[in-house]
N, C-alpha and C positions, 0 to 999 in steps of 0.2 A: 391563627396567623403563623406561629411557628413551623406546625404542618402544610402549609402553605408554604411558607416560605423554603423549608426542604423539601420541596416537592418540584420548585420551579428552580433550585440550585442544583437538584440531581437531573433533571433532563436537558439543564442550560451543559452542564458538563459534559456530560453524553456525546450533546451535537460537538460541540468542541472537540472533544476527543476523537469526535469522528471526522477535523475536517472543516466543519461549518463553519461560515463567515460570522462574527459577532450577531451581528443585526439577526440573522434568522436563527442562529442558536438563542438568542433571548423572545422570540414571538412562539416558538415552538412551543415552548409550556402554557402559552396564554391560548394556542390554538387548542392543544390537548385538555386542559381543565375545561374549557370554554365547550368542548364539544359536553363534557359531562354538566354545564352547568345548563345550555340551551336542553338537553335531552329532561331531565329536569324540571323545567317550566313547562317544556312542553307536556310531561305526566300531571305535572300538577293543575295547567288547565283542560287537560281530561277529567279527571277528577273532580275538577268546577264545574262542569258539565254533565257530572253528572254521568261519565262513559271512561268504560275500560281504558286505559291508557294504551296508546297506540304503540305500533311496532316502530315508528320511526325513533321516537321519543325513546323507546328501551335500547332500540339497539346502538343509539349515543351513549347511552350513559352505558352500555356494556364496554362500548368498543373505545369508549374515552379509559374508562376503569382500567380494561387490561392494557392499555400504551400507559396508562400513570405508570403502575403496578409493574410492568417489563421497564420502563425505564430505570425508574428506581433502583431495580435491580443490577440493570445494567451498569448503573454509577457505583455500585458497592463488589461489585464483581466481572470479569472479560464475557459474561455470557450470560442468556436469559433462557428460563424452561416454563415449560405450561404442561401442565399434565389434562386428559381429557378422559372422565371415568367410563369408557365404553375399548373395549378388545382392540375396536378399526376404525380407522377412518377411511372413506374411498379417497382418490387422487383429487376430485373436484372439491372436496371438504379440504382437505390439507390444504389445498392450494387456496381457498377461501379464507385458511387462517390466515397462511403468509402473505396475501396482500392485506390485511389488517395487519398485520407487524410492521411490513415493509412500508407502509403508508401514514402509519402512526407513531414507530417510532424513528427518533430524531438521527438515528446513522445508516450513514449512506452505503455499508459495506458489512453484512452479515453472510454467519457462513450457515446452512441451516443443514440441519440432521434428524431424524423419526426414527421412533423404536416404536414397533407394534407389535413386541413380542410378550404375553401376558396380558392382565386384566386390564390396565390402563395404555394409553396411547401417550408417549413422550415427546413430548418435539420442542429440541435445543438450538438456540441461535446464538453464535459466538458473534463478540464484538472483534471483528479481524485487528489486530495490532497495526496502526499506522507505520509508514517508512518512516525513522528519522529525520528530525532536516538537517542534520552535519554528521557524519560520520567519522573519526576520531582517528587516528595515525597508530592507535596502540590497538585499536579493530581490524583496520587493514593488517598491521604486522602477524595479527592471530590468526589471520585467514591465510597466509602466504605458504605454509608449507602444506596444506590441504589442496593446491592447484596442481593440475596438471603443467605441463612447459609453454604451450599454449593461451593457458590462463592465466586474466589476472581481474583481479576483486579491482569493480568499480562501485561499490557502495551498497548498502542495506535494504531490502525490498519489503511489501508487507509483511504483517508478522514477524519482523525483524530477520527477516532470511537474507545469506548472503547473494548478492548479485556478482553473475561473472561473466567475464566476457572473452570471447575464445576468439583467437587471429585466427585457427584454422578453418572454423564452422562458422564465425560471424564476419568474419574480414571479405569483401574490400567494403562493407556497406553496415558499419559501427561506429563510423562518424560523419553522419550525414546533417543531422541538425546543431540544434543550438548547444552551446556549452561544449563544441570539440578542445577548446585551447586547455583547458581543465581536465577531461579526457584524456588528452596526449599527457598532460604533466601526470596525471594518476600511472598511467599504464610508466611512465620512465622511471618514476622513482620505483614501483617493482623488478624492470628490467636490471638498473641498477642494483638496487637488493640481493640480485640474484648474480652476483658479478658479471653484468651482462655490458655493453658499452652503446651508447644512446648519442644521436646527432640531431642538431637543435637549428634551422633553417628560419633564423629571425631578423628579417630584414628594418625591421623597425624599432630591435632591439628590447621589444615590449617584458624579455623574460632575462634580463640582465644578470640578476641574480643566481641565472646558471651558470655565469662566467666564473675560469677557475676550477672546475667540479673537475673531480676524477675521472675518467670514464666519459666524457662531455668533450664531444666536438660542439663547440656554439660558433655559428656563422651568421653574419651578420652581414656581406660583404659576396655581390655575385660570383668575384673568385671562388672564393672560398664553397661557396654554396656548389658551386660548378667541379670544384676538386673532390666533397666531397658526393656529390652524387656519383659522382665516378666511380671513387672508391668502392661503393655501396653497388654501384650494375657492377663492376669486377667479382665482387664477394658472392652477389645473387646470380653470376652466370655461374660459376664455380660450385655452388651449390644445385643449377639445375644440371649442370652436367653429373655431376654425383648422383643424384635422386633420378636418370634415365638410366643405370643400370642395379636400380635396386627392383625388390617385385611389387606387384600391383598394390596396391593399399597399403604399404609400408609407413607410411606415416601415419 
């Protein structure tokens, strides 16, 4: 019972960790034991019978064994290894394992790698580190002097890598879907940061609490919205008159 019970807590975490919705991180272990418990019955009524135990039957309870066995693993460490005591494997065998792992165990995002150099055949699969789901203001601040002028950190990607987003290589088409209004507020307060001066076109007033800020033009009011666009074509023709007598690729 105990061994049981750590067995269906290390691959309920797994999926979790990877991701999985409750419900099918908790059926996961019952599918994976269950395959080694049907392969099982089914040797054992070979054996009633009287007759070798079949291949179907073995190769459950192999292929149940090694997803217990890698899970487990995986819960106690970011990676799982199988070693295979033969020099090679060909590309159709290797590939035969990974869909046994990739189909047996509980995450959805493995990075896989083989070492065939020497008497055994190694092959490691890393649990990828999930994105965050908040990203913290004292993460951004650590990330701000590593960007170019162009750049600014909009949040943490798998493996906990930094995400960036570049006005010169990604702009006009870096705020096309959901969650721009959060977007523009990530990218002002770096502008800001960087003594830079930011203008805020909120007719509904929904971001109030820019009102007052240093460096903050907030409009709220088509005048306004109308003066300052203005401002801003004056500033951006001035600037492309500038950048047609500089040389090719300068920026």
């Amino acid at each position: 019972m105990v061994a049981g019970y750590a067995s269906f807590s290390h691959i309920f975490n797994v999926a979790r960790q990877a991701g999985e919705h409750v419900s099918v991180a908790a059926v996961l272990p019952l599918s994976i034991d269950g395959l080694i418990l049907v392969g099982t019955l089914a040797m054992l009524e070979d054996k009633r019978s009287n007759r070798k135990p079949g291949l179907p039957g073995r190769l459950a309870v192999a292929f149940g064994i090694v997803a217990t066995l890698a899970a487990n693993a995986a819960s106690a460490r970011p990676g799982i290894e199988l070693t295979a005591d033969t020099p090679y494997l060909s590309k159709e065998q290797r590939q035969l394992v990974s869909s046994i792992i990739g189909s047996k165990i509980p995450v959805a995002d493995l990075v896989e790698s083989w070492h065939q150099v020497g008497p055994r055949v190694t092959a490691t699969w890393t649990v990828r580190k999930r994105p965050p789901a908040r990203v913290s203001v004292d993460q951004v601040r650590k990330h701000l002097p590593r960007l170019a002028e162009p750049e600014f950190h909009i949040g943490q990607g798998a493996g906990d890598r930094p995400v960036a987003l570049s006005l010169r290589d990604d702009s006009p088409h870096s705020a096309v879907s959901a969650g721009k209004s959060v977007l523009a507020e990530l990218i002002a307060v770096q502008v800001l940061a960087r003594g830079g001066h930011v203008v805020i076109l909120d007719r509904k007033g929904s971001h109030r609490r820019a009102l007052g800020l240093a460096k903050v033009d907030y409009c709220t009011k088509p005048t306004q919205m109308h003066n300052a666009l203005v401002r801003l074509a004056v500033l951006a023709d001035e600037r492309s008159t500038l950048a047609l007598h500089e040389p090719e690729g300068w920026d």
